[in-house]
Each structure stands twice: as structure tokens, then as C-alpha cells.
C-alpha positions in Angstrom: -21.2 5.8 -11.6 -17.5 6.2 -13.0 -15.0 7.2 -10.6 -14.2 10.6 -12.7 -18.3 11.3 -12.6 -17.6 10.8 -8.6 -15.2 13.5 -8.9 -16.7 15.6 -10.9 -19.8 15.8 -8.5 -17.8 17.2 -5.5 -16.9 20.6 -7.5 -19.9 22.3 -6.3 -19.4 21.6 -2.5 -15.8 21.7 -3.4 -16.2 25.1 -4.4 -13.7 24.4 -8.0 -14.7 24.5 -11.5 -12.0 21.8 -12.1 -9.4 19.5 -10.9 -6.1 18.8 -11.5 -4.4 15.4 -11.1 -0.8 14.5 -10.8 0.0 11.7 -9.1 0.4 8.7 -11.2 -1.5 6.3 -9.0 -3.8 9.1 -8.8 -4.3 9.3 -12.7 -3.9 5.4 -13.0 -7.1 5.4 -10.3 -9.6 7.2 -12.3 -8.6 6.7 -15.9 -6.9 3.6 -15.9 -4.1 4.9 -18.4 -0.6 4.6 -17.2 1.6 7.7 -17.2 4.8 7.1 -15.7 5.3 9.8 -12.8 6.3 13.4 -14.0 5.4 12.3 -17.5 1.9 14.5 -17.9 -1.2 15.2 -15.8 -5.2 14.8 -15.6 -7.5 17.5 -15.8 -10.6 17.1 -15.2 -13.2 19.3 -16.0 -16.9 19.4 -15.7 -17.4 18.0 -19.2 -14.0 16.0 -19.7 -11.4 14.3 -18.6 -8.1 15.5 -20.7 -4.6 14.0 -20.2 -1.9 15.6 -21.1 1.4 14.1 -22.5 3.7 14.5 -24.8 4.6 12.6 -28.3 6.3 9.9 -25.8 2.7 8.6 -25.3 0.6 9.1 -28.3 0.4 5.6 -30.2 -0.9 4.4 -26.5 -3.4 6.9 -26.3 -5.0 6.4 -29.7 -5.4 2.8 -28.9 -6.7 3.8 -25.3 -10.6 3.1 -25.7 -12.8 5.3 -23.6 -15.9 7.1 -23.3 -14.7 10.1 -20.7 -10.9 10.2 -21.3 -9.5 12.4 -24.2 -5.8 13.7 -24.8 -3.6 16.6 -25.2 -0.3 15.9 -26.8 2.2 19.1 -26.1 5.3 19.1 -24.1 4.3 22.0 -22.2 1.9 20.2 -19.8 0.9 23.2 -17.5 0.9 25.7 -20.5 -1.9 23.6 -22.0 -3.3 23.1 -19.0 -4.2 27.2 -18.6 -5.1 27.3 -21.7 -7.5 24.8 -21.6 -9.1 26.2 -18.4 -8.5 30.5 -20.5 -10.8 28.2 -23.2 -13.5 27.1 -21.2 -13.7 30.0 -18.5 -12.5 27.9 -15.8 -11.6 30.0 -12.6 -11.0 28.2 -9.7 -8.8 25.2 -9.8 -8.1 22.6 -7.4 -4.8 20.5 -7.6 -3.3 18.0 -4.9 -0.7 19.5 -2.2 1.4 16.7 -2.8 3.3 18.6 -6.0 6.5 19.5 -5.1 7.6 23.4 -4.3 9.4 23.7 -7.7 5.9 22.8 -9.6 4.1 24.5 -7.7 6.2 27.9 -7.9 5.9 27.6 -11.5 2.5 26.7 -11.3 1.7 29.4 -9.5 3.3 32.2 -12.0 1.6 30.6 -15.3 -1.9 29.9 -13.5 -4.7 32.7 -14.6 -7.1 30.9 -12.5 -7.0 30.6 -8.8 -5.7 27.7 -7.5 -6.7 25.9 -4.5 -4.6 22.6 -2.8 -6.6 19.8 -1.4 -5.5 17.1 0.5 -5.9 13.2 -0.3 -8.9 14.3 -2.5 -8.6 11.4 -4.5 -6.5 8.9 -1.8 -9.9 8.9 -0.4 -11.9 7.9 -3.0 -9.5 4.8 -3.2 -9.9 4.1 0.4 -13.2 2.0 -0.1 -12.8 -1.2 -2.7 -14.4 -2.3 -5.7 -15.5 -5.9 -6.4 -13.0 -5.6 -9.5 -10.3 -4.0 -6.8 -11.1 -6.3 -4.0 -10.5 -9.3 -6.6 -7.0 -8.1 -7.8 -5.9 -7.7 -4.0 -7.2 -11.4 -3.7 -5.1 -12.6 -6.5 -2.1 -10.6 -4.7 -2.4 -12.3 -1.2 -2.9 -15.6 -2.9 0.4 -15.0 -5.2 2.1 -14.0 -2.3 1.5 -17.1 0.4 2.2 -18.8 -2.8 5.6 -17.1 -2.9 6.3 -17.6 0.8 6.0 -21.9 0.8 8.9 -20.9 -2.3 11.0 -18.8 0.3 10.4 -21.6 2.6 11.7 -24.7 0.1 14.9 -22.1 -0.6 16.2 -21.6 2.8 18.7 -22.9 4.3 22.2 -22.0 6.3 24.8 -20.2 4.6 22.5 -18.8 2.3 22.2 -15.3 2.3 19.3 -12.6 2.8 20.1 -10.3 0.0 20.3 -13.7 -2.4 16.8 -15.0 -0.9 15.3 -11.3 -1.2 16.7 -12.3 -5.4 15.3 -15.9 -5.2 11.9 -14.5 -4.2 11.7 -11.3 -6.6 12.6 -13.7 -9.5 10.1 -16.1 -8.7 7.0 -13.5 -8.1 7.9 -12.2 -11.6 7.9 -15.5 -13.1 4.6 -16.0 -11.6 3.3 -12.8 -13.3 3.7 -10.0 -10.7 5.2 -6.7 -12.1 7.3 -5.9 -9.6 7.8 -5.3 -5.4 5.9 -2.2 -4.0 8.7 -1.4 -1.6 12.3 -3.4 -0.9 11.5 -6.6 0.3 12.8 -7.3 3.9 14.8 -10.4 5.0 15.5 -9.9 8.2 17.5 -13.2 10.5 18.8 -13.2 13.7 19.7 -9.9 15.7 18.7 -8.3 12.2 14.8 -9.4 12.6 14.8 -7.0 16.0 14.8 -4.3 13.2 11.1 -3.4 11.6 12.2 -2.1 8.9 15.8 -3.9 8.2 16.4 -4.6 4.2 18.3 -7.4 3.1 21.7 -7.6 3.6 25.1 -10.0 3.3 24.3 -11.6 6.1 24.4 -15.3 6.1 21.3 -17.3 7.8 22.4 -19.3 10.6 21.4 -22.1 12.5 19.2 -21.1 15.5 17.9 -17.9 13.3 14.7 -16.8 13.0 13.6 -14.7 9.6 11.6 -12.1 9.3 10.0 -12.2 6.0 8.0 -9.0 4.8 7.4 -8.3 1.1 4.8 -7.2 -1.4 4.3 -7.2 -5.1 2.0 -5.8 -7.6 -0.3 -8.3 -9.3 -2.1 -6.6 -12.4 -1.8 -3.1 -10.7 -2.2 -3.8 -6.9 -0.4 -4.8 -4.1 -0.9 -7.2 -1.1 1.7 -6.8 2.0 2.5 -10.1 4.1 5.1 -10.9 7.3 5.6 -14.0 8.3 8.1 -14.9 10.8 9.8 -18.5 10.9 12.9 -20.3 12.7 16.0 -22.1 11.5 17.1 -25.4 12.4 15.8 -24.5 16.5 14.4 -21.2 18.1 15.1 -19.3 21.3 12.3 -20.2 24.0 11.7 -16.6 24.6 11.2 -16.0 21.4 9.0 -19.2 21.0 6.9 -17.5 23.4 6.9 -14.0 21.9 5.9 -15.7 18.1 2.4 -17.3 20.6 1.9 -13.6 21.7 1.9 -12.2 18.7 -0.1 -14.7 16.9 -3.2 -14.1 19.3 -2.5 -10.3 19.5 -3.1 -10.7 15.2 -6.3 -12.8 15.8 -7.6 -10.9 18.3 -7.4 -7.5 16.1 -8.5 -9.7 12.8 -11.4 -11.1 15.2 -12.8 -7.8 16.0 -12.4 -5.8 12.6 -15.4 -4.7 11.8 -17.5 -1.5 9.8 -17.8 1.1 11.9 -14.8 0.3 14.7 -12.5 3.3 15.0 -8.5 2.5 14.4 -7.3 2.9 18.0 -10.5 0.9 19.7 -9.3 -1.8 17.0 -5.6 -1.3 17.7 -6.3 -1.7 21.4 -7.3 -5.1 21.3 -3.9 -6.4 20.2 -1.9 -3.9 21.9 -3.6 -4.5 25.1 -2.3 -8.4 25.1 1.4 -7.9 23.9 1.2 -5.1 27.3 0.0 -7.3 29.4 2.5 -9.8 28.5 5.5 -7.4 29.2 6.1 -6.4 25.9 4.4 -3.5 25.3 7.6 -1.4 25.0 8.8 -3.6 22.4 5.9 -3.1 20.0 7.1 0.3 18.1 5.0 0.7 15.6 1.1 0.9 14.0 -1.1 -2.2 14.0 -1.8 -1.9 10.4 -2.6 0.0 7.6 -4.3 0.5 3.9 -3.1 -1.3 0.3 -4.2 -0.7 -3.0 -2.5 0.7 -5.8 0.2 1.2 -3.3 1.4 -0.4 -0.4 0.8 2.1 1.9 -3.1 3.8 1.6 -5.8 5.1 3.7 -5.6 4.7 6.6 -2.3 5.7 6.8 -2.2 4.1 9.8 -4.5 2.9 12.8 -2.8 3.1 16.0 -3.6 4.5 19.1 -4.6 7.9 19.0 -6.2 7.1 15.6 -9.7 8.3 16.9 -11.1 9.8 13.3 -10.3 6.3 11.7 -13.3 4.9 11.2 -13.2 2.0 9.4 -16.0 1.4 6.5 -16.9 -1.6 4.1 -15.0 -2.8 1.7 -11.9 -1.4 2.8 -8.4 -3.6 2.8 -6.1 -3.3 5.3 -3.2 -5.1 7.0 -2.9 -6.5 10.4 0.5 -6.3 11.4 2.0 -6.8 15.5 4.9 -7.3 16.5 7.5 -8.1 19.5 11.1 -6.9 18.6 14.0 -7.5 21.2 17.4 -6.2 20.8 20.7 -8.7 19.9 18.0 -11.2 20.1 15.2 -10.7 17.2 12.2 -9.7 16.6 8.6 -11.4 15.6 6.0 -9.9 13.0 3.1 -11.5 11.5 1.2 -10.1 8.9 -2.2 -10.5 7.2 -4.4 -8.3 4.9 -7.8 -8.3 5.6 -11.2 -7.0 3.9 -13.5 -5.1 6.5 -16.5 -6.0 6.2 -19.8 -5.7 8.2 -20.0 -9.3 8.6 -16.3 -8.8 10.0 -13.0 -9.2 8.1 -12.2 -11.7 5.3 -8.7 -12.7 5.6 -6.9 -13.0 2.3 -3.4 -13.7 3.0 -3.9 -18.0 2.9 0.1 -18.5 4.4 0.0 -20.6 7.8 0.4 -18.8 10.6 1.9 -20.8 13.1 5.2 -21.3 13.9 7.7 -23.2 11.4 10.5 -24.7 12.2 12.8 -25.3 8.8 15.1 -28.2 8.8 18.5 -28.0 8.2 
């Protein structure tokens, strides 16, 4: 069954003669035509799919083959939208509640239907993977531990995190991936205490360790890896933190499994990097969902996540970490298909610790 024949048997329980897409991701999901954000919508009916764009997109659209999808071209998107629900008696809409105020205030006014906002409707249709999915976020992991023995054979002191975050992006694209899926993070030194630091002017030292953490779009999806590594020597403390986290990653990847909620799976990783001292220091979620974007469903799991439940086929990252001020920090990072034989790791890059040479 098609993914817009999915949707389209929820209106009844949904309560909606129709449904409304905007998200680009969203549209990309269950059409597989690209509209750049902002640029049109998806409505899809009980009969049809219709997107509607302007002129912008018309030659792409006539050579867009497919039996469900047909097009509107008109620059007044939610105009034709109305009319096409006036046309065909539609009366109850549903749209996602992720428009923003000024679309939806407009919205509002032109609608003569009723419209009704739902939540991740179609986020979690995406949460569970394809074989045709699963195989693109495959080819991702494996470009990416492809790109990290690059980052590896690039570094050295002096050099710069802002022009190894460059190096890196210039390479994946070379290698065929479209583009990062959110700033790529080169983090050394006091800088890799930071979770979330970008790349900046800093110069890699001697001593250092990195934090790398970066993802890229391979034919429309994205894998997310971390790995952290040392320059020239590393701090013993932090020789021992990399060990901790390491088996706090296994441990989590070991027991990932269909039908383990997100905070009983958290808990096995958190629980070690606690007991070790250190539970202060980890400040964030374990992991979380890819896809067609680097953050999915789950959003996160974590503790408290109780109504994560975690089914098969779903891809998801497995990320701890120690992070201690003015000293660093330590992250490693795999993505993972859940499975109910367990998880199937998909990031290939060596986890243990590396030591580069000056």
C-alpha cells in the first residue's frame, strides 16, 4: 500500500474529509516530488493527491510520472486549495500545527471548511522504515565512517576547526552527498566540553581531543555520527571517561530491541556513566530518530520517555556522553536499526580510542 493510500485510510477515524500537507519533508515523504519549503502544498483528498505550485515548478511536474499525484499550477496556493475542497464538498479539513501563526491567520479567514490541526500526523508515519529507506540510511552511515578516516588523514596541529568542518563538507559532496543536515561540529580542547559547540577559529593543539559530530544527506536521508579522538597525547581522566562512555554506548546498542520503552533503554547507559561519578556530566538524551531529517521520531528517548516504545524497523542514534568543563568532553555516536532480533549497527567507524600522530 502507497504511503498517501495509508493516509488516506485514517480520514474516517480521523474524523476529516481531507488533509493538507505543508512541510516539505512532509510532501517529499509521500509524493516523492521536491517542493522547496514555502513554495506550495499537498492536498490530499479521498480520491487524489493534488500539489499545488506555481509556474516556478511546472516543466518538473510534467515530467513527474505518477499514478496518485496530479498538479495545480496557481500562485494563490490556499485560494486553490478552498476551491478545490468548495468543488468537491469537502468540509472538514485537517492540516499540521506546525504552520506558522501568519498562515494560519490567513488560513483561517479564506477557509469555508472547518479546519482541524493535527499533530506529527505524518512524522509518524515516517517513524517506522522501509527496506528502500532503511537502504538509503545504510549508504549514509557508510559515506559517513568513510568521511571520518578523511577527517582523520587531515588533522593535524595548527589546523583549524572551522577549515576541517570545510575539508570535510567538500569531501562528502565530492563523494555524492547533497549537503550537511545541521552545522557540522568540530569541537577540540575546552571546546569539546560543549555538546553542541560549532566550529570555530580555534586552532587544534597538541594534547586536544576532537569532538567530531556531523551528518549529510545521501540521496534524500541523513545518517548522524560522533566520534571522539585525541591529538598527539590525551588527558588520563579523560582516557578513562572515552572507556566509560564506549561501554555506556554498547550497553544501550546491546539491549535495543522491539518493544523496549525509551527510558528503560536509556537507563542502561545512564545507569553506568552514574555509577562512575559522572552522571551530572551527561546533559542530554541518549539518542534519537533520522530520516529525511536529522532529528525524527522519537524526538528523543531519555528518562522520563515512558510512551516511547520502540518498534521494528525504526533508526535511531545512540549517543552518550561525559562533558567536563575547561577540560573536554567525550561523545560517541552510532545509528542503529531496531529490530526484533536486536539492533543492526550501521555506522562501520571504529569505536575505540585514536590517538593521531603529530
Amino acid at each position: 500500500m502507497s504511503r498517501i493510500s495509508r493516509l488516506q485510510q485514517k480520514f474516517e477515524q480521523l474524523y476529516i474529509d481531507a488533509f493538507l500537507v505543508t512541510d516539505q519533508k512532509n510532501i517529499y515523504y509521500l509524493t516523492g516530488f521536491n517542493l522547496l519549503q514555502g513554495d506550495g502544498c499537498l492536498l490530499v483528498t479521498p480520491q487524489n493527491a493534488i500539489i499545488i505550485t506555481d509556474e516556478r515548478y511546472q516543466l518538473a511536474l510534467e515530467e513527474f510520472e505518477s499514478d496518485e499525484v496530479v498538479a495545480t499550477i496557481s500562485r494563490d496556493y490556499y485560494g486553490s486549495v478552498n476551491k478545490i475542497c468548495e468543488g468537491l464538498n469537502l468540509t472538514v479539513l485537517g492540516y499540521e500545527d506546525t504552520i506558522s501563526y501568519h498562515l494560519f491567520d490567513a488560513f483561517d479567514e479564506l477557509m469555508t471548511s472547518d479546519i482541524v490541526p493535527f499533530h506529527h500526523l505524518i512524522e509518524k508515519m515516517r517513524l517506522v522504515k522501509d527496506s528502500t529507506e532503511i537502504n538509503k540510511l545504510r549508504a549514509a552511515a557508510e559515506l559517513q565512517s568513510a568521511g571520518y578516516d578523511y577527517f582523520l588523514s587531515i588533522v593535524h596541529p595548527g589546523i583549524t576547526e572551522r577549515e576541517l568542518a570545510i575539508k570535510l563538507d567538500y569531501w562528502m559532496k565530492m563523494q555524492g552527498a547533497s549537503g550537511p543536515s545541521f552545522p557540522t561540529i568540530v569541537a577540540s580542547g575546552a571546546n569539546s566540553a560543549k555538546p553542541h559547540a560549532t566550529a570555530s577559529s580555534k586552532p587544534i593543539a597538541d594534547g586536544d581531543v576532537v569532538t567530531l559530530d556531523f551528518g549529510y544527506y545521501l540521496d534524500g536521508y541523513t545518517a548522524d555520527m560522533t566520534r571522539t579522538f585525541a591529538v598527539g597525547s590525551i588527558d588520563p581522566e579523560l582516557r578513562d571517561i572515552y572507556k566509560i562512555v564506549n561501554e555506556a554506548r554498547q550497553l544501550v546498542i546491546d539491549h535495543a530491541k522491539v518493544g523496549i520503552r525509551g527510558n528503560e533503554l536509556d537507563a542502561y547507559g545512564r545507569a553506568l556513566i552514574e555509577e562512575a561519578g559522572y552522571g551530572d556530566e551527561f546533559n542530554h538524551g541518549m539518542g534519537h530518530g533520522i530520516g529525511l531529517a536529522v532529528h525524527e521520531l522519537p524526538a528523543t528517548y531519555a528518562p522520563g520517555t515512558k510512551r516511547v516504545k520502540l518498534k521494528n524497523n525504526e533508526v535511531i542514534t545512540v549517543e552518550p556522553g561525559i562533558y567536563i568543563p575547561e577540560i573536554g568532553g567525550v561523545r560517541i555516536e552510532d545509528d542503529i536499526i531496531v529490530t526484533h532480533g536486536g539492533a543492526e549497527v550501521i555506522t562501520t567507524a571504529p569505536t575505540e580510542l585514536i590517538v593521531v600522530e603529530d
